[in-house]
NUPA-638003 format. One line per 2 residues: for each residue x, y, z of C-alpha. Coordinates in Angstrom, 2 decimals, padded with zeros to 5 digits. Layout:
N
X/Y/Z; ...
***
This chain:
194
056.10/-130.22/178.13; 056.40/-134.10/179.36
054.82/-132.95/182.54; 051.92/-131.19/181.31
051.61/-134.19/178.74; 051.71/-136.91/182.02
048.89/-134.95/184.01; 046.82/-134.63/180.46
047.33/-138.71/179.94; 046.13/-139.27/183.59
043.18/-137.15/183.23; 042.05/-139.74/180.84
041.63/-141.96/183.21; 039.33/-142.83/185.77
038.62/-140.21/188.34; 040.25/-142.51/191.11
043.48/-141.76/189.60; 043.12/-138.60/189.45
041.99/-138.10/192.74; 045.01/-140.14/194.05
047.39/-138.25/191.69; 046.12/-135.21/193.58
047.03/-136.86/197.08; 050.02/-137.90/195.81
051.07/-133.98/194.77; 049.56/-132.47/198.12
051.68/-135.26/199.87; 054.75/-134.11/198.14
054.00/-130.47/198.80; 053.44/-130.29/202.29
056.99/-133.09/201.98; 059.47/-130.75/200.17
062.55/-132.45/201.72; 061.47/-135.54/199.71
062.84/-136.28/195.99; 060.51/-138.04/193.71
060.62/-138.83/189.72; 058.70/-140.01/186.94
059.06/-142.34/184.67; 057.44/-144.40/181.73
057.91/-147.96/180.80; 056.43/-150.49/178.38
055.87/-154.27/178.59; 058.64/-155.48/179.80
059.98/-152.76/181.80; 061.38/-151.11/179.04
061.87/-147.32/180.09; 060.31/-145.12/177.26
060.70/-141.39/179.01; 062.92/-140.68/182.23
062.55/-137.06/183.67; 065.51/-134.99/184.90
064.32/-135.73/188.72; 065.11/-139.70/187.86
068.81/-138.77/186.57; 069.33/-136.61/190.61
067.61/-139.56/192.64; 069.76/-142.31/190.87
072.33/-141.23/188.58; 071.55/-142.68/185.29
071.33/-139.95/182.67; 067.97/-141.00/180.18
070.63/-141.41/177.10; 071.72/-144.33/179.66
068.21/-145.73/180.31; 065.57/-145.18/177.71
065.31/-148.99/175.78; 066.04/-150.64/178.73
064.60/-152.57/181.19; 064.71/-150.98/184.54
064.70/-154.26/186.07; 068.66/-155.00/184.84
069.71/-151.82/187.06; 067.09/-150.64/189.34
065.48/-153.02/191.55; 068.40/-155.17/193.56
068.37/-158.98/192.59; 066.70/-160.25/195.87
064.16/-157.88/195.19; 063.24/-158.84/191.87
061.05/-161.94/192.49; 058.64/-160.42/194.76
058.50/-157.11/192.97; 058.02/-158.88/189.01
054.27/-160.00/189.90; 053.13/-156.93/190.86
054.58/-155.32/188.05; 052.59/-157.38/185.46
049.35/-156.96/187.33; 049.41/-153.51/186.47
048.76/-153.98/183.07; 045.58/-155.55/183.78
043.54/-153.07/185.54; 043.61/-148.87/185.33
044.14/-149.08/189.25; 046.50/-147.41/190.88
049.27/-149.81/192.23; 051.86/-149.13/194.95
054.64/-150.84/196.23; 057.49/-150.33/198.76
060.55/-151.49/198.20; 064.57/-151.38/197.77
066.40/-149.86/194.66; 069.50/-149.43/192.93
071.46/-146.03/192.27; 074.10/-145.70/189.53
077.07/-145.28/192.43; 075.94/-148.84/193.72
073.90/-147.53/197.26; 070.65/-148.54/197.99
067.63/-146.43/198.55; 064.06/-147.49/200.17
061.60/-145.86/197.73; 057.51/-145.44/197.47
055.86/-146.52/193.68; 052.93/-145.02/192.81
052.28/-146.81/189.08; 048.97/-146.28/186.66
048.45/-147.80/182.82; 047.89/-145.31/180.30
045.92/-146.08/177.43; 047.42/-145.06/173.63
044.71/-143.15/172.28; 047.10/-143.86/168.35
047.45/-147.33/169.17; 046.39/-149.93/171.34
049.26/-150.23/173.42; 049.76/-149.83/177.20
052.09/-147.57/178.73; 052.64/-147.13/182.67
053.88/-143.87/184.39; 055.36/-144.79/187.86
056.17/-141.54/190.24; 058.68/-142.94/192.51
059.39/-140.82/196.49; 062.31/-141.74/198.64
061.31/-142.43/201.20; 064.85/-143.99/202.69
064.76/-141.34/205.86; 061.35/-141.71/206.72
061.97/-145.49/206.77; 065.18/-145.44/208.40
063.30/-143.11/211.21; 060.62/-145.85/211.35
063.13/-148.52/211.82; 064.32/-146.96/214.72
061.76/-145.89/216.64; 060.43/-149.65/216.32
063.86/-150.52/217.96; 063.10/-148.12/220.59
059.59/-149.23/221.28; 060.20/-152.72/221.53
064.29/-152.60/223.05; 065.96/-151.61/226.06
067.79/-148.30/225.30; 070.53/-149.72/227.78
071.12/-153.35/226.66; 069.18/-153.21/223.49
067.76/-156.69/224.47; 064.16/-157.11/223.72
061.52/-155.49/226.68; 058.63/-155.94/228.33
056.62/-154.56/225.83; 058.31/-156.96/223.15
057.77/-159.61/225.12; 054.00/-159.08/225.58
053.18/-159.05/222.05; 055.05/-162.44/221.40
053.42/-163.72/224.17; 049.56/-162.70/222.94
050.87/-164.12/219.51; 052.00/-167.37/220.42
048.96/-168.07/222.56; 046.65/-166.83/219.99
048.16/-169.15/217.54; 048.25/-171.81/219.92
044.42/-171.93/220.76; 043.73/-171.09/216.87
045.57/-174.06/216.36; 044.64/-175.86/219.14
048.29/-176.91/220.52; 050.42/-176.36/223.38
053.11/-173.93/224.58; 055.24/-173.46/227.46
056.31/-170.25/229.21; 059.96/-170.80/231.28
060.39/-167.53/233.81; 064.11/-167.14/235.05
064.22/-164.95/238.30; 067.52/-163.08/238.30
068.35/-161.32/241.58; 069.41/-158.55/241.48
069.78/-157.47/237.66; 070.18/-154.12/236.77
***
């Protein structure tokens, strides 16, 4: 099958990506609420195998996909220029490469998701393909968002705390004596503010 061919492919390669492949499976095993998909792409970003998993998370069936470049649908236009470089270092190395960032589903929503991406050597020819296993990871970010919001907000007014406040604080002043210049601290007194 595809799958057994994918795990076969990565064997071939160095034993870091296997090893990671492995944390990647145990980290979607002991995660079974989270949906992940593979995928393979060419040069540029031209989808060459999209597995059933890929047609749940984001709607595109692979008759829809395969020839293209996942760049025209998938990643959102403002995410594009930061996500293109990374991309093409792939190619260079047999390194495992990750990136976080937003995507595109067929019904127009947006989804946070994890990359994990490797090269794969053709063994026929000498041309590069790249398997990418891609986790949503849009609750586990949206959870993260929040509890920064917590950490650093009043639950009441949502205006920034004390907490907040202390970390600005140690970074202005550490850029200010890295930097050697000057701030200035204003404290308003407000009785009786509750």
């Amino acid at each position: 099958t595809n799958t057994k061919a994918l795990f076969f492919a990565i064997f071939k390669q160095n034993i870091n990506t296997i090893l990671t492949l492995f944390i990647i499976l145990y980290f979607i095993k002991i995660k079974p609420i989270i949906a992940f998909f593979f995928f393979y792409w060419k040069k540029d970003y031209i989808i060459t195998e999209w597995n059933e998993q890929a047609t749940k998370l984001f709607g595109w069936s692979a008759s829809e996909v395969i020839g293209k470049s996942f760049l025209d649908f998938l990643i959102p236009q403002d995410e594009k220029f930061k996500f293109d470089d990374g991309l093409k270092a792939i190619f260079d190395d047999n390194n495992l490469h990750i990136f976080i960032n937003k995507n595109c589903k067929k019904d127009k929503s947006i989804i946070i998701c994890e990359w994990y991406n490797t090269k794969l050597q053709s063994t026929t020819d000498n041309s590069s393909e790249v398997v990418s296993l891609v986790i949503d990871i849009t609750k586990r970010f949206e959870d993260e968002q929040t509890l920064k919001l917590q950490a650093n907000n009043d639950f009441l007014t949502k205006l920034p705390n004390r907490l907040f406040f202390e970390n600005i604080l140690q970074k202005v002043y550490s850029y200010s004596k890295r930097n050697s210049t000057i701030f200035g601290l204003a404290i308003i007194d407000l009785d009786g503010f509750k």
